[in-house]
N, C-alpha and C positions, 0 to 999 in steps of 0.2 A: 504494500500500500504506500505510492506515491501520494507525501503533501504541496512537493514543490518548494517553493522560497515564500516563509512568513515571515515578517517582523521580528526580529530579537526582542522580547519583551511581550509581545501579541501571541493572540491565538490564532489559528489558521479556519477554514471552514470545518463544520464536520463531515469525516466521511463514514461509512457505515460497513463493517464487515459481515457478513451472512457466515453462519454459523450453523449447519445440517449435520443429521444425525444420518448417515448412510448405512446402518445397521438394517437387517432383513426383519430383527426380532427381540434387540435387546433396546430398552430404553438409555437415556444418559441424563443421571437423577444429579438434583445440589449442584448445578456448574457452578464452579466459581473464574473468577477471572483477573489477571494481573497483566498491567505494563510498566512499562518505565514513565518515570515523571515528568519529562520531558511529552508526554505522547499519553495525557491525561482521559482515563474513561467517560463517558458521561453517559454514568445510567439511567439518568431519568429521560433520556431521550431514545433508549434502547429498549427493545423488545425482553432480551434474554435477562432481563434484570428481573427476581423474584420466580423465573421457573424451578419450579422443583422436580420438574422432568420434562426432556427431551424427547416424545415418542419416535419410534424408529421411523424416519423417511420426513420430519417434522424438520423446521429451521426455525432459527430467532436470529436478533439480529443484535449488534453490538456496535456505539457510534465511540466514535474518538476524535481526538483536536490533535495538533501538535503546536507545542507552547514552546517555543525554543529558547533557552537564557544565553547563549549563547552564540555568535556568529559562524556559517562553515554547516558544511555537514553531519548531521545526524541522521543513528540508526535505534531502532529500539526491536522490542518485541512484544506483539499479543498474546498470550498465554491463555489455553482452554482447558479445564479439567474438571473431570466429573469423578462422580462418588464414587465410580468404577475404577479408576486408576486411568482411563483414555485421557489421552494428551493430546494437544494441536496445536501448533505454534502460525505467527504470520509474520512474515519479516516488516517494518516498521522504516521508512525512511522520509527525510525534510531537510530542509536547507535554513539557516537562520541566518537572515539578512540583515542589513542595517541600511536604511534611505538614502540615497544620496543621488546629487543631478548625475543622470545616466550625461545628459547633453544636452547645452545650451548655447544659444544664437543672442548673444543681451543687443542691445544697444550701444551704438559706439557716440557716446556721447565725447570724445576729442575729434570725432570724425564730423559728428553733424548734435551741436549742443544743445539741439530744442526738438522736441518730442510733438508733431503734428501732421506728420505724411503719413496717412492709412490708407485700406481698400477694405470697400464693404464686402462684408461675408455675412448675410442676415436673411431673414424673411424666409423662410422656406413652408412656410404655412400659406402665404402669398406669390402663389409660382412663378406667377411673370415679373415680380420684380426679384426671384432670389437670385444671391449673388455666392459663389463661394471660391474660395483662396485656399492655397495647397502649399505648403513648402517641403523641399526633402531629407532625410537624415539617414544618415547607419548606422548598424544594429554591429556591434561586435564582439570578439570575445564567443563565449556559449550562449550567447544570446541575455534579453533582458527582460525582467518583471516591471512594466511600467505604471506606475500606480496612482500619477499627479502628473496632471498638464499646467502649464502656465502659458502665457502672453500677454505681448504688450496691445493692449486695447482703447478705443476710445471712442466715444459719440460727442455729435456737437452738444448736444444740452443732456443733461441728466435726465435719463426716462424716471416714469413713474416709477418704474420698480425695474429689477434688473433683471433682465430674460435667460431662461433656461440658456445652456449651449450645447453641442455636443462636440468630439471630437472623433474623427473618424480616421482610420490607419489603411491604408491602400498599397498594394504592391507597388512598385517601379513596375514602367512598362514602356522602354523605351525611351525614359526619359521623360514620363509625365505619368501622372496618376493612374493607376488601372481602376478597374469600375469594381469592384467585388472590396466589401470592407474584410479584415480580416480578422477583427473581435466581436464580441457583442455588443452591440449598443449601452452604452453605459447610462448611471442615472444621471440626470441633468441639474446637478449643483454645481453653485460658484461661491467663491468667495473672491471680493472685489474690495481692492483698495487701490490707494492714491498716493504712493510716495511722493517725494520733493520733485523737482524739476519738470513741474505737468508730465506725469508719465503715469496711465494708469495699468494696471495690472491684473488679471484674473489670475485664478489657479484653479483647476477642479480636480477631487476625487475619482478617478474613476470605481465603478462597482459594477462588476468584478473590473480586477487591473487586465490588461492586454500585456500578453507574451508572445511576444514576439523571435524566432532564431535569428542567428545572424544574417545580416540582407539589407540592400537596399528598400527604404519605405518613403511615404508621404504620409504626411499631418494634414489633417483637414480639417478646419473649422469650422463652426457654423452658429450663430445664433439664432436661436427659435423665434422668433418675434411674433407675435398674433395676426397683426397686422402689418400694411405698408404705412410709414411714418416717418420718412425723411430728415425728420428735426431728431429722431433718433437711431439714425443709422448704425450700426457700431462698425468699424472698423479695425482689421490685424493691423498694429504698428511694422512699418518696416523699416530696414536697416539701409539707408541714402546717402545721398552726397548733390549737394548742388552744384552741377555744370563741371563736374570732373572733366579736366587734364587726362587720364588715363580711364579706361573702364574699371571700376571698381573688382577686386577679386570675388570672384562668385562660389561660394561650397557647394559643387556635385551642382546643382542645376538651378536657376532662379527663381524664384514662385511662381506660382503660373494664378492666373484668375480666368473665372467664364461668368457669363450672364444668362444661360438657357432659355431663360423667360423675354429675353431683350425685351425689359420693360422699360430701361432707364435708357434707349436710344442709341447700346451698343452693339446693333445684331452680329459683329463681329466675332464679337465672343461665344457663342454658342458652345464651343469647344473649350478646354483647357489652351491657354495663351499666356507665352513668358512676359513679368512682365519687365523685365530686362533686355532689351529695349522696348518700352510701355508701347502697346500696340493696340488693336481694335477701338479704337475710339479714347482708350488712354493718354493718347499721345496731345491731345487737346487740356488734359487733367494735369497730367503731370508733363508742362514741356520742358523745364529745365533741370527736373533730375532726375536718377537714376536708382531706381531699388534694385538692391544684388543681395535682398537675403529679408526673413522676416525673423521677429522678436518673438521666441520661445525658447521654454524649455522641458525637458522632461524628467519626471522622479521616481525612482525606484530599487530595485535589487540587479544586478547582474548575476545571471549564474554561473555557477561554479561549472570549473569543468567536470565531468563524469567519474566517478569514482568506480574499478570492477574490481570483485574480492575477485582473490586468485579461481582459477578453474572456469571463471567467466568467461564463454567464448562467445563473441562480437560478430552475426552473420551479417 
C-alpha cells in the first residue's frame, strides 16, 4: 500500500485495506490488529473493528493514514491475527515531504519596477468573452507533488468579492498547450493579498494536489467570473520590458493567450498565440513592450527517487 508524498507533520488521505477470510470452513475469530506509528489505524472508520468472527469467504475492511514525522522514505507494516494463530502481513510504504517552491517565475522588479502589464484570463461562464493564458515549466528530478499555485494578479477596481479560479496543467504539444488537463479539477479557493509595490498576488490550494513525472507542462489559469464585467477583468501579471534593445531571454517558450469567444474584437486568437511578439490584435494593447514570461509559482514535494529492496527485479 502506496501513500505517496504527505506533509512531515500531516496526515495523508485514508486508504483502506480488504481483509478476506479464504478459508473453505474454518472461521477467523478476535482479529486483532497492529502497525507502526508512523502508518496510524483508524478504527472507527473501518469495518473489521469489533468483529468477533470472520466467516469463511467473509471480508472486512481496515483504513489507515500515514503520519510521517519525518522527511525521506518510509516503510511500515499491517499486521492481521486471529484467535487461531493465522497471520497476514501488508507491506506499508510513504514518502515524508517538506513544502517548498518546486519553481518560480517572480517579477523582475530591476528589470521593469512597477507592476501593471497583465492579460485577461477570466469569464469562462461567459463564453464569448473568455479569455485564457498558459505559461510553460518543467517537471524534474522523479517528478513533483504540487500542492499551491500562486500568481501575480490584478483587476482595474476591486470586485465585489473575489472569484473562484482554477488552474489547469496541460501536456506540451509542440510547443503550446495540449487540450486534455492532466489532474483533477481542483477546488476553487484563493487566498488574495496585496504586498508593497502594487503587486497583487493569489495562491491556491489545490485538493487533491497534481503529480505530475518528469516532463515538459503548461499552467493554465482561469478565473471563474459569473458574468462579463470589464471594470473587473482580472489579469496574469507578466514578466516585461519596455522597448528592449535586445529580445528579452524567454524560459522554454513564451505564454501564449487565445480569445475563442472573440468577444473583445480579437478573432485572431481563436487559437493558442505567443505573446512574445504580442500578436492577434495584441499588438495595438501592448505596442511598446514585450512579455517573455508570466509571474508564478509553484508549491510542493519532489519525489524521491525509487527505493528497491534487494531481489526486486524492474520489468
Amino acid at each position: 500500500m502506496d501513500f505517496g508524498v504527505v506533509d512531515t507533520g500531516s496526515s495523508g488521505r485514508l486508504l483502506t485495506a480488504v481483509l478476506i477470510n479464504d478459508s473453505d470452513s474454518v472461521p477467523a475469530t478476535l482479529l486483532h490488529f497492529e502497525s507502526d506509528p508512523t502508518f496510524p489505524l483508524m478504527h472507527q472508520f473501518g469495518s473489521c473493528e469489533g468483529f468477533e468472527s470472520l466467516e469463511p469467504g467473509a471480508s472486512c475492511s481496515v483504513r489507515i493514514k500515514f503520519a510521517p514525522t519525518t522527511p525521506g522514505p518510509t516503510s511500515g507494516t499491517l499486521t492481521a491475527v486471529s484467535a487461531e494463530g493465522v497471520e497476514t502481513t501488508l507491506p506499508l510504504n510513504g514518502v515524508g515531504g517538506d513544502d517548498h517552491i518546486l519553481y518560480a517565475q517572480p517579477h523582475d522588479w530591476e528589470a521593469m519596477p512597477s507592476f501593471w502589464l497583465r492579460v485577461a484570463t477570466a469569464y469562462p461562464k461567459t463564453p464569448e468573452y473568455t479569455s485564457d493564458m498558459a505559461e510553460d515549466f518543467l517537471v524534474e528530478g522523479a517528478g513533483w507533488v504540487i500542492q499551491k499555485v500562486g500568481i501575480e494578479a490584478k483587476s482595474l477596481y476591486s470586485p465585489p468579492s473575489l472569484p473562484a479560479i482554477e488552474f489547469i496543467f496541460l501536456a506540451d504539444m509542440g510547443g503550446l498547450p495540449g487540450t486534455e488537463p492532466l489532474c483533477p479539477e481542483s477546488t476553487l479557493s484563493v487566498a488574495y493579498w496585496e504586498p508593497p509595490q502594487d503587486e497583487n498576488r493569489i495562491e491556491t490550494v489545490l485538493t487533491p494536489p497534481c503529480t505530475l513525472p518528469p516532463g515538459h507542462y503548461w499552467l493554465q489559469a482561469r478565473f471563474r467570473a459569473e458574468a462579463y464585467s470589464p471594470a473587473y477583468a482580472f489579469g496574469w501579471g507578466l514578466q516585461y520590458v519596455l522597448e528592449p534593445d535586445e529580445p528579452p531571454p524567454v524560459h522554454l517558450n513564451p505564454p501564449v493567450w487565445r480569445q475563442p469567444g472573440g468577444g473583445s474584437g480579437y478573432p485572431g486568437c481563436f487559437d493558442w498565440t505567443p505573446l512574445s511578439p504580442p500578436a492577434c490584435g495584441l499588438e495595438d494593447w501592448l505596442p511598446w513592450q514585450t512579455a517573455y514570461g508570466a509571474v508564478f509559482w509553484l508549491v510542493g514535494q519532489a519525489a524521491s527517487e525509487p527505493i528497491f529492496e534487494d531481489g526486486f527485479d524492474l520489468q
